[in-house]
N, C-alpha and C positions, 0 to 999 in steps of 0.2 A: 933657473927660471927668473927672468926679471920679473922686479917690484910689480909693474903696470899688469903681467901677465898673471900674475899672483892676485892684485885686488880684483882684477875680473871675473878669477874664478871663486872669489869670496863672494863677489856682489852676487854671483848667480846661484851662489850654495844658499843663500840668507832668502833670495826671491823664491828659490825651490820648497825652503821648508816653509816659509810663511804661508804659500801657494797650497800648501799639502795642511797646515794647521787650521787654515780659513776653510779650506776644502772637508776637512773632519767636522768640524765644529760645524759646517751647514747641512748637516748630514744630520735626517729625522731621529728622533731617541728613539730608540727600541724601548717598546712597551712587551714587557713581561704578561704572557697571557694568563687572565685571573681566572680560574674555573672555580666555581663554587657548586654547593650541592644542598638546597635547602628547599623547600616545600615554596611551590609558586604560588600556591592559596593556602595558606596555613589554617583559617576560619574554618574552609571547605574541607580540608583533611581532616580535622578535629571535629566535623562533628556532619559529616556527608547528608544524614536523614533529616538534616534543618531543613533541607530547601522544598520552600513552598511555592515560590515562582521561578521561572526562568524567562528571560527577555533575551530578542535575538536579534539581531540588523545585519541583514546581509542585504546584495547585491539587488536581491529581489522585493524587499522590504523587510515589516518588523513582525514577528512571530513570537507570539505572549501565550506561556503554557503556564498552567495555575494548576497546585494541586485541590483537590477537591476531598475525599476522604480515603485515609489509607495511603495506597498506590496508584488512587486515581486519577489520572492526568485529565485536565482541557485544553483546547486550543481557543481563545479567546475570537480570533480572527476569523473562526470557522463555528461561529456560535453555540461554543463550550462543547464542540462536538469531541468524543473520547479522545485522547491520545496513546500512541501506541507507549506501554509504560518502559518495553525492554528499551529504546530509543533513548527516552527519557533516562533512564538506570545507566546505559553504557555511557551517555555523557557525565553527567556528574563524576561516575568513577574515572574517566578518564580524565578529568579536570583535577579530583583530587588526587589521584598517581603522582600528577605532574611535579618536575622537580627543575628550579630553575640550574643551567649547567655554564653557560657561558654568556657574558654580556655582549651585545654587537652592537649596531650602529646607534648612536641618538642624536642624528642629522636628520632633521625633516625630509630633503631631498633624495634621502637614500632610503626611505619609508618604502616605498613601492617594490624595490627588488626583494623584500624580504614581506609583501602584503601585510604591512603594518602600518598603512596611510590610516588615517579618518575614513568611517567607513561612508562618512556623507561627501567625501573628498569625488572626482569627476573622475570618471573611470573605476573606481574603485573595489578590489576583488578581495579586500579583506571581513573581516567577520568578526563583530564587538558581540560578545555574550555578558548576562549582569545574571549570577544566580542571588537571590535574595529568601533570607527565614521570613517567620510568617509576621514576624516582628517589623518588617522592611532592614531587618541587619542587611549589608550587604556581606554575603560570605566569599563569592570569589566576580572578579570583572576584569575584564581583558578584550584586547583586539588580537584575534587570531588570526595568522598570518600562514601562510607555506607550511608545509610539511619540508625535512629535508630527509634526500634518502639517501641509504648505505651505497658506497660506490659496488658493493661485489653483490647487489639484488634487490630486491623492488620493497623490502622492509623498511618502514621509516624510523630513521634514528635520532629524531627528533621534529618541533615544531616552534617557529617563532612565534614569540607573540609580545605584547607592548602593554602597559597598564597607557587608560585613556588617559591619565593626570598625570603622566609622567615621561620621559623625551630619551631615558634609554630602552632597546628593545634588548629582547635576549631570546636566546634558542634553550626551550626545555624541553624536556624527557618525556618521551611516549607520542603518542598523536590522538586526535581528536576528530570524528568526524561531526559538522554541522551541517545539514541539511537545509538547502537554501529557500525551500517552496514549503509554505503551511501545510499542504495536502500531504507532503513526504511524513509528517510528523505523526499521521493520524493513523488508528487502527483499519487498514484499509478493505478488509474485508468484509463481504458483507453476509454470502452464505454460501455454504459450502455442503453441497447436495450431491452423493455418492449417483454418479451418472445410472448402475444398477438398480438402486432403490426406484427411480420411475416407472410409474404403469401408465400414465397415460398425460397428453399435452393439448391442451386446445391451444392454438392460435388464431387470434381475429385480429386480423386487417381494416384497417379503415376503409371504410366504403369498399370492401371485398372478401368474398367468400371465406366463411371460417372454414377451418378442419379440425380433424382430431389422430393423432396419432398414439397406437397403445399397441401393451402386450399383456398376456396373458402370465406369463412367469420373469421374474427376474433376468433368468438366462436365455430369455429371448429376443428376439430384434423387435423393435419397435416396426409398427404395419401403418398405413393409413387404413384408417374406419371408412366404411363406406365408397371403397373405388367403384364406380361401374363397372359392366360387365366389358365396354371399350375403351376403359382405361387401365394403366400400366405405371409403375413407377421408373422414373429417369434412368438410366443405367447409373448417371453421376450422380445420383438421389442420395444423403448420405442422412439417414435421420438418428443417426448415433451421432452426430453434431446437434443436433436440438436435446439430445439426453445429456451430453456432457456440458451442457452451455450453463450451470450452475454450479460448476465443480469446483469449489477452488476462485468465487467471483469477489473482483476487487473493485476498488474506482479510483476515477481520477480528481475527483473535488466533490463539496455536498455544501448542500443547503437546505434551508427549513423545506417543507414544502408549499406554506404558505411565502413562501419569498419567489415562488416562479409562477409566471400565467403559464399555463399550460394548453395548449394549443387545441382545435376540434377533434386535428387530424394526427390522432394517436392509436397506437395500437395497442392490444392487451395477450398476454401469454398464462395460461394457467397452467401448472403442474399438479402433480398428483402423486404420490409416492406409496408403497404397497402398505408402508408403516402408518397410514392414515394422517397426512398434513400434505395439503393444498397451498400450495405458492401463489398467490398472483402478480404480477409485474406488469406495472403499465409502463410503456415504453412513448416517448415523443423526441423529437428533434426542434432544439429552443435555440436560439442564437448561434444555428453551426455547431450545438454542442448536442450531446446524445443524454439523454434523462431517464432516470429509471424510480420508480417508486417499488415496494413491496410488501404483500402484508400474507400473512401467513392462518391459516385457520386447521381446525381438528374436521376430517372427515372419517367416512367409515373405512378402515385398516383393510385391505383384503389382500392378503398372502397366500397366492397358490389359486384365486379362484379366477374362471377365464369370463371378463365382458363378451359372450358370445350373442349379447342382444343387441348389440350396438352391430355387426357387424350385416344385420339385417334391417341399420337402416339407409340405405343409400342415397335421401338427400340431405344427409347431414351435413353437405358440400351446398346444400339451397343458398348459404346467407350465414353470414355470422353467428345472429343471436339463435336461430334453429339450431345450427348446429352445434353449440353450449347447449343448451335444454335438450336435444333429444338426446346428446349424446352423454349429458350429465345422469340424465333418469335411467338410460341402460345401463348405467356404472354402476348406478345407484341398485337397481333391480339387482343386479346381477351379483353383486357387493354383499345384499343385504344376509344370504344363509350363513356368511361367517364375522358378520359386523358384532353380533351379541355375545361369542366368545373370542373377543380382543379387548386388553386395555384402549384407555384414550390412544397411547401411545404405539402402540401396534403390538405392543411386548406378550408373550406367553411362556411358560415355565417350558423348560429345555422337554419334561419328561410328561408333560400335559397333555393327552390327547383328548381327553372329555369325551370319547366315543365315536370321534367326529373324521369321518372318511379323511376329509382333507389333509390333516394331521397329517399324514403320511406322505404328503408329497411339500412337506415344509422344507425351506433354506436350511442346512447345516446349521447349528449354531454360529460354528465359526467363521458364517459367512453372512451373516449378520452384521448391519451398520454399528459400530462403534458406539457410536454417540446422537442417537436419533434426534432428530428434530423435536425442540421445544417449541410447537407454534406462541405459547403467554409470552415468552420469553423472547424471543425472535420478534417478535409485533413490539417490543419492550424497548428492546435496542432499534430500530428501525422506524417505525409507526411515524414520527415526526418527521422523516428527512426524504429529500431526495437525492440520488447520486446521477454523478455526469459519470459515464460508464464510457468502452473504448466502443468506437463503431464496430472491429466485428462481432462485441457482444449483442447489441442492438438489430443488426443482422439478422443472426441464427435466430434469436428469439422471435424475428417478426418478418421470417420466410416468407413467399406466397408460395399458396400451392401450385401454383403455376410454375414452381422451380423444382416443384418433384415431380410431380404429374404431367404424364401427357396423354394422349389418343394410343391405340394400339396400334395404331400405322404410324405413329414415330412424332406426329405435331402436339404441339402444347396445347 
């Protein structure tokens, strides 16, 4: 090999590895991944039953729950109206679960894929919570970001989140749900009136014809009071839709009821149950939204005995208010031979008959409502608010009879 053929292939062995050590050396470090495992709210884990407030900022706005006494939640936003408490219980606990497990991004511009921007940031889908003692300690604060899930099924095996005062984020342990809307936070039901327990329902209509529909025993179909002798109910008539229309009733927002004008043209629903308590529900439609009031009262209890005066009056269909009074006084009449052996509450000893005919064709025990209606109690919780309800609750309640009834030759 000549000399000349020799330094050539020296020059190109020296450009090779310098090539190759320039090319190592610009090559990122490897960073060893730090997993840690230590309590994200340390304050909150140590002593969970401190929290007296909760502050919340989400997407929708800010939602301020304050405890009151005990276990009892408000929502400040919704004029200290209750909060639902297990809501309130499964956050905390799942705040203080939390364990912080891996550090990730602390780049501003990579906030977003992990929803751990500023939650007043433009667009922003993350969720800053501040629980605070009654002392104003802050116990645990955070922006809550994404859940992340297990790749082999829909369990979350973690959730990111970010201290406000601080620029790294981290994915910790467990998840957390935050409910973005004040009304999700609140006790949302209002009463819950066993469809069976009904004997009888006025509805009046504004500027049209009240009715009244009833029965005589629990295990029977609700009738309308008073059809002519050339009227007929709908084949599509369904009036087990106006018994269950209080079954199980929720809403979708409230407010005082002195915070709404409330309009001429409202309707009103009364119920009636055999255990002696009267529902009434005035119903309106206020700004495109459906409104409900409720107030509940003690009448006379009658289990087992049949309104067979009412069904001799047939203009009980004249007019609204007629048909309330006449149809109230035949309840009443007809009510009254077993009104003076009932509690307030409709209650009688399992083994009680006192001598009394009726007795004997009484409910099963164990077919008896659970947990009867408390009208003090019910007016207690309620009496001050009104709810925005769904439209088709507002519906059933405020039927015309002209969607049950027609002519016996088939027109309405």
């Amino acid at each position: 090999m000549s000399p000349k053929v020799f330094l050539g292939l020296a020059a190109i062995t020296v450009i090779t590895t310098v090539a190759a050590v320039v090319a190592v050396l610009s090559q990122p470090a490897v960073t060893t991944l730090r997993f840690v495992d230590e309590p994200a709210f340390p304050a909150l884990r140590d002593n969970p039953d401190a929290v007296a407030k909760i502050t919340l900022t989400t997407p929708e706005g800010m939602i301020t729950l304050v405890r009151e006494t005990g276990d009892r939640w408000s929502a400040l936003e919704r004029y200290g109206y209750p909060v639902d408490r297990k809501r309130v219980r499964d956050l905390v606990v799942a705040l203080a679960d939390m364990r912080l497990i891996e550090r990730k991004t602390a780049q501003p511009e990579r906030y977003d894929r992990l929803q751990v921007e500023p939650p007043d940031a433009e667009q922003a889908q993350s969720k800053l919570v501040r629980l605070e003692a009654a002392d104003g300690k802050v116990l645990a604060e955070a922006i809550i970001g994404k859940q992340r899930y297990r790749l082999t099924g829909t369990e979350p095996s973690g959730t990111y989140l970010r201290r406000p005062d601080e620029a790294q984020s981290w994915l910790a342990s467990g998840g957390v749900q935050i409910e973005q809307a004040v009304a999700e936070w609140l006790e949302d039901e209002i009463v819950d009136v066993d469809p069976a327990a009904i004997r009888r329902i006025v509805i009046e209509r504004a500027g049209e014809p009240g009715y009244v529909a009833a029965r005589d025993m629990p295990d029977q179909d609700l009738r309308i009071v008073g059809l002519a002798k050339d009227e007929a109910l709908k084949e599509d008539a369904d009036l087990g839709q106006l018994a269950g229309a209080l079954s199980n009733v929720a809403f979708e927002d409230v407010k005082p009821r002195d915070q709404l004008t409330w309009p001429a043209q409202q309707h009103t629903a009364r119920i009636q149950t055999f255990d002696g308590v009267e529902l009434t529900v005035r119903l309106a439609q206020i700004d495109e939204a459906y409104w409900a009031t409720f107030d509940a009262r003690a009448v006379a209890p009658t289990r087992g005995a049949a309104p067979a005066a009412a069904e001799a009056k047939p203009d009980v269909t004249d007019d609204a208010q007629q048909s309330t009074t006449t149809a109230e006084a035949a309840e009443q009449d007809s009510a009254g031979s077993v009104s003076n052996d009932r509690t307030a509450e409709g209650e009688q000893d399992e083994g009680e008959t006192g001598g009394k005919q009726e007795a004997s064709v009484d409910e099963p025990a164990e077919e008896e409502p659970a947990a009867p209606i408390d009208p003090d109690r019910l007016n207690q919780r309620l009496r001050k608010w009104a709810f925005r309800v769904p439209e088709y609750l507002f519906n059933r309640m405020s039927t015309a009879r002209s969607e049950l009834v027609q002519d016996k030759d088939g027109t309405s």
